[in-house]
N, C-alpha and C positions, 0 to 999 in steps of 0.2 A: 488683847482683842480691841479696846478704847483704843489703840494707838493706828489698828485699822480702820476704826471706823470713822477716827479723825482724818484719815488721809481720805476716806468716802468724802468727807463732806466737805473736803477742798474741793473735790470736783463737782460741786454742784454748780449750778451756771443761774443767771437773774432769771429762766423758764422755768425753773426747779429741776430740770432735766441736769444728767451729769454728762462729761466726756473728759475725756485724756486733755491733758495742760495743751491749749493751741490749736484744741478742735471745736468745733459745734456739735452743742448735745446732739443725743442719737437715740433712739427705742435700745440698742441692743447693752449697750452699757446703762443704759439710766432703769432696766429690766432688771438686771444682776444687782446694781446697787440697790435697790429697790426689796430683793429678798434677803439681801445682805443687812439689813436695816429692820424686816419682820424678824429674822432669824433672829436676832442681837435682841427682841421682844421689843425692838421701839416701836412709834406709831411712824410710819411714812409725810402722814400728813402737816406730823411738825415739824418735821425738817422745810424749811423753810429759807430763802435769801430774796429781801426785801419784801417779807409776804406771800411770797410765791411757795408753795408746797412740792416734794417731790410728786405729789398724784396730779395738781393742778399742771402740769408738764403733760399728762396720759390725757387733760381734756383741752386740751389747747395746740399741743403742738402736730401737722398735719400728719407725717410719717407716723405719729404714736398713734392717733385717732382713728387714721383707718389700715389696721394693717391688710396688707396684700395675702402675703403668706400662710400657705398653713400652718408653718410653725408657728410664726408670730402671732396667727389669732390663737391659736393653744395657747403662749405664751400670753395672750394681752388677759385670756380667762382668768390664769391663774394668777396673772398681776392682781386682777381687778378685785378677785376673792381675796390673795393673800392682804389687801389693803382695808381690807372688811367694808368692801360696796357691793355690789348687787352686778354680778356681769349680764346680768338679762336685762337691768335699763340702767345702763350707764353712756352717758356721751350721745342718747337718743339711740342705741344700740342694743339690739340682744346679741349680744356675744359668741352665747353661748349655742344659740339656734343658726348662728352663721358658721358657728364650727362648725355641728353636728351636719351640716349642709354641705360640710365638704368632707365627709365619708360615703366612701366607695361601699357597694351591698357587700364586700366580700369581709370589711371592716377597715380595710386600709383607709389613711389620711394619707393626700398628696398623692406623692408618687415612691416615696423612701422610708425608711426605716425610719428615721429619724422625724420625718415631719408625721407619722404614727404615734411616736412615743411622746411626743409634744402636744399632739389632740387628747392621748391618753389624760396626761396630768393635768389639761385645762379642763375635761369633762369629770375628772375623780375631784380636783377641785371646785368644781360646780354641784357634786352630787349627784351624776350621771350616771347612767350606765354602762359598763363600759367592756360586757362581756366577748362581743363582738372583735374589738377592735383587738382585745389580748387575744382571743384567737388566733388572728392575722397574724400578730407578734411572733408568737409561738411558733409558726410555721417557717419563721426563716431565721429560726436558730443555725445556727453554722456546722456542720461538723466536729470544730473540736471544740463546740459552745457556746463561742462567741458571737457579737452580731456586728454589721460594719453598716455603713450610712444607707445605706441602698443593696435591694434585695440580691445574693449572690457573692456582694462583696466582701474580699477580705476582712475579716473582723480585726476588731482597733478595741485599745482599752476604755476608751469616751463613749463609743456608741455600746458597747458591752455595759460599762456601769449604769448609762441612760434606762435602757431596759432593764437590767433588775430593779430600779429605781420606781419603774413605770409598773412594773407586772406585782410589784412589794402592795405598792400603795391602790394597786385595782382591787387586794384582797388576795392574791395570791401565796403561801403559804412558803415561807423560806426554804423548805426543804421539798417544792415541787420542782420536778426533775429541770422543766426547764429555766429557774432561779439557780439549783444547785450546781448542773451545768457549769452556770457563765459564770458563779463564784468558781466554779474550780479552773477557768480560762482564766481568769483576773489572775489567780494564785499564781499557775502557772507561768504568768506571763509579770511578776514581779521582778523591778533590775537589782542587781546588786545592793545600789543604794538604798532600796526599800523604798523606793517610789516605783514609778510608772511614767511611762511614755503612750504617745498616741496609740504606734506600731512601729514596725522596721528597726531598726537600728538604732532609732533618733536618741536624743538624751531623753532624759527622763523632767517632768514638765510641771509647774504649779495645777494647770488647770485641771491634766490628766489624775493627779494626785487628787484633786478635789472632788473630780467627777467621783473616781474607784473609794474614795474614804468615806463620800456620801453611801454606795450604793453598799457598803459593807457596814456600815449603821443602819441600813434600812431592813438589812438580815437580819440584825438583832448581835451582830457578833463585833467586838472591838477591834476599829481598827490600827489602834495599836500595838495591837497581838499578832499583827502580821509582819513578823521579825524574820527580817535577810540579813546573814553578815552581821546581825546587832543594830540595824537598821531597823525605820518602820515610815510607813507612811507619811503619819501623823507628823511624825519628829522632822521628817524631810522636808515636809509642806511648814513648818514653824521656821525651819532654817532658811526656808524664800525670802523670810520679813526682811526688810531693810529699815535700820534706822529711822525713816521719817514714815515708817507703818506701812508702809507700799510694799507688795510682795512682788518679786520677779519670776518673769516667766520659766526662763531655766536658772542652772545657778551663775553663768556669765552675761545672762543678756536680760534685760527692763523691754518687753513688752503689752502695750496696754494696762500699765500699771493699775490704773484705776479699775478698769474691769476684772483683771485679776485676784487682784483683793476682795473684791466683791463676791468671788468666784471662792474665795479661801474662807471666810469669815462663816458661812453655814456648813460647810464642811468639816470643819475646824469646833464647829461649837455641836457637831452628831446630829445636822438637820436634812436630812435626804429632802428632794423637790417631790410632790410639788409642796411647799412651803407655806402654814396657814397661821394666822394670830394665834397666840397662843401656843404652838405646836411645842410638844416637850420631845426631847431627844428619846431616841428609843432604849429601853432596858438593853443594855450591851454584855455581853458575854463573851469573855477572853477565851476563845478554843485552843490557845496556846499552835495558831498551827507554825507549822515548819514550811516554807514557802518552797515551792518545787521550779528549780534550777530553770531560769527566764531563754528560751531558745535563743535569744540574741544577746546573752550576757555573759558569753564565753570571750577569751582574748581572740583578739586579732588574728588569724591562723598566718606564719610569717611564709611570705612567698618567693624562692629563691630569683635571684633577677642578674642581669649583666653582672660582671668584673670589672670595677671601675681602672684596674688597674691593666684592663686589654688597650684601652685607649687616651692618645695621650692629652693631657686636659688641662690649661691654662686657663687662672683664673680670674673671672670675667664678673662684671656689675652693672645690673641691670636698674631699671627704673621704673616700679608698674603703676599701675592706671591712678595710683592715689599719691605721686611722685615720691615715694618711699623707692628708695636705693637701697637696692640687695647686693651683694655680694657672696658669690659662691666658687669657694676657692677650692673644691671636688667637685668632679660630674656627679650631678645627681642623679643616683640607679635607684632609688627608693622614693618615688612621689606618689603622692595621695590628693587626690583631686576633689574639690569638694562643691562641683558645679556639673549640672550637663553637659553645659557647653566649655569649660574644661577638659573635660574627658573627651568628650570628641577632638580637640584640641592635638591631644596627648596621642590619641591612638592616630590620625588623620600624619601625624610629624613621624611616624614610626616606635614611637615610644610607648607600647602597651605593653610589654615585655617592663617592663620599669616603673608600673605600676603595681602600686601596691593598696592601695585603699580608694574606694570611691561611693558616693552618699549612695541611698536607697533608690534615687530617682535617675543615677544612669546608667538607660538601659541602651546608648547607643554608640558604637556598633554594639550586636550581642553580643562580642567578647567582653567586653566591659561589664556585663551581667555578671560573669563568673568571678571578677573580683570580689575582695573581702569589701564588706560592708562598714562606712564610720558614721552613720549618722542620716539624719535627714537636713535639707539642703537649709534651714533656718534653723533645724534643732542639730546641730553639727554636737555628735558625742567625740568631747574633746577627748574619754579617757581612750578611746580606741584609735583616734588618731597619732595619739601618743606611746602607743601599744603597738601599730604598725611600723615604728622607727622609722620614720621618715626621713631624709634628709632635702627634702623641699616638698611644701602643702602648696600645693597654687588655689587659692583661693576665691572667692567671691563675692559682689557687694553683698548680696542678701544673706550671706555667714555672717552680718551685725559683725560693726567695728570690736564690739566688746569681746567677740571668741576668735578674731585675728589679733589682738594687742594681748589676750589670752595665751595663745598657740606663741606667739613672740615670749610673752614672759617666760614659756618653759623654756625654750632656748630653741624653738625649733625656725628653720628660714621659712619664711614666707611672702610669694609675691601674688598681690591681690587684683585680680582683674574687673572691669566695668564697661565695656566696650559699646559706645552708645551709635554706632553706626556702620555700615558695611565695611569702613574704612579701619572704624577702630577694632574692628574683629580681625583683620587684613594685620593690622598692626599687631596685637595680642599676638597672633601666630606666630610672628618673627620675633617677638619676645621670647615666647615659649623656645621658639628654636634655638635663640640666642642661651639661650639660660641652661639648654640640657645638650 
């Protein structure tokens, strides 16, 4: 845990604000490091470079001083509490009466789910009342339990563990139907690995694992006891750490290192939000459960496609957008796309019949919907791309260099696309054509 919280305090900047190596501090990282630093029972305000404190960053710098947002003012509450100041006169501000100012009669905060669940734990950490708002909560429970950012939407592992998070610490009783619910959605919705993903397909993620490890301490139940496969949570989100204490977002790709960790380090130590001085981990009880089979953690289903051997195929080497030289000495009948505009690519050249795997986010043409799912379009789940047998993934910048040089080391072809103009898309096509 010191090896996390030393990589915390490389990122702090001469504002006492932190940010990722090469950026300008920010509210929303220098927020996480900030609970990451209560959680760990330091003081915030001695963290310090040239004088400067992580809080004296909340009274100086403009974007922190006045947030816009409803989240962010839930968010600046419980900063201001977890740092033990006063959010009713801090910065010449009451805080806490400019939140409560932005609830709706019905209880709602904002317009979402989520900038709700954010009013919730600035007002629980202020002392508030806050029966109203869980109300609102409750009513846009999802079907199969879960809740998603905004009212109606598909529910996600993030905005699910936010609300039991939120509904735990208004007073709400672990075992009320609507906390027990979204624990049995979480359960359900555990990957193989014994982590957690957003939703879809994706890989499975640090931040996701932090959110669900929090809100399953906030139960009272350990979440280490939630074993898939011999997996668990806890052990996945420790296996992020990298060497210089920076945890990574999935397991082939670094991002936001800093807020990440920051994101890991209360989670990791059993401190659900909102997060107060002092705050002791909760009495945790192993229920020993058995995790119920994650509906997107099944193999690949393998989809029969052309005979490469109907047509005859000389072999040809191409050059994609990042001048890496491919070579593919078979027509490829087996690609796996991992881009929208990939797939429209693929199926627009006549080759959707030779698709075999494409991310959560392409749904164009609708044929494309019915292929097998690998992943989300940053969170690329390499084990199902792998599980699809591909023999060419055309891929794309925003799959991060780290799970294209990934997908290469297991030995599969890959040509990677970036098309920065009507031309370079023009181009790409004739790639594509070239190649298949």
């Amino acid at each position: 845990m010191q090896s996390g919280l030393d990589y915390i305090r490389s990122c702090q900047h001469d504002d006492g604000g932190f940010a990722e190596i090469g950026r300008d501090t920010n509210p929303g990282t220098s927020w996480f490091a900030v609970m990451a630093i209560v959680a760990a029972g330091e003081d915030p305000h001695n963290w310090r470079v040239n004088g400067t404190s992580a809080i004296d960053y909340w009274r100086s710098a403009p974007d922190a001083t006045n947030p816009e947002g409803t989240a962010e003012l839930g968010k600046m509450v419980t900063l201001v509490t977890a740092a033990g100041e006063n959010p009713r006169a801090f910065n010449n501000h009451d805080y806490v009466a400019e939140l409560k100012a932005r609830m709706k009669a019905d209880g709602q905060f904002g317009d979402f789910v989520y900038t709700t669940y954010w009013g919730i734990f600035g007002l629980v950490s202020a002392g508030e009342d806050v029966s109203l708002p869980v109300a609102w909560l409750k009513k846009q429970q999802n079907e199969d339990g879960g809740y998603g950012w905004v009212p109606g939407a598909e529910s996600d592992s993030d905005d699910t563990a936010a609300v039991i998070m939120a509904l735990v610490a208004a007073g709400e009783p672990a075992d009320t139907p609507a906390v027990a619910r979204a624990i049995e959605y979480l359960g359900a919705h555990q990957m193989n690995d014994g982590s957690f993903n957003y939703g879809g397909t994706s890989s499975s993620n640090a931040a996701s694992a932090a959110w669900v490890i929090q809100a399953i301490a906030a139960t009272g139940e350990d979440p280490s006891s939630w074993s898939k496969n011999g997996n668990d949570p806890v052990t996945t989100l420790v296996n992020f750490q990298q060497p210089d204490g920076s945890f990574l977002w999935t397991t082939y790709t670094a991002d936001n290192p800093c807020g990440m960790t920051a994101r890991a380090i209360p989670a990791l130590l059993g401190k659900p939000y909102p997060i107060l001085p002092g705050q002791a981990a909760p009495d945790l009880q192993g229920p020993g459960r058995s995790a119920i089979a994650a509906p997107g953690a099944t193999a690949v289903p393998q989809t029969t496609v052309l005979a490469a051997g109907s047509v005859t195929w000389r072999p040809v080497t191409v050059t994609d957008d990042y001048g890496e030289d491919v070579r593919l000495d078979t027509m490829p009948v087996r690609i796996v796309s991992l881009a929208p505009a990939n797939t429209e690519i693929l199926f627009a050249l006549g080759l959707g019949d030779r698709v075999v795997g494409v991310t959560d986010y392409c749904n164009y043409p609708v044929e494309a919907t019915t292929k097998p799912k690998v992943g989300g379009y940053s969170t690329v789940n390499i084990e199902r791309v792998v599980a699809a047998h591909p023999d060419l993934v055309i891929a794309a910048f925003g799959n991060t260099e780290e799970v294209v040089n990934r997908l290469r080391d297991l030995g599969l072809t890959v040509i990677t696309l970036s098309p920065d103009s009507v031309e370079g898309t023009l181009h790409d096509i004739r790639l594509i054509g070239k190649a298949t």
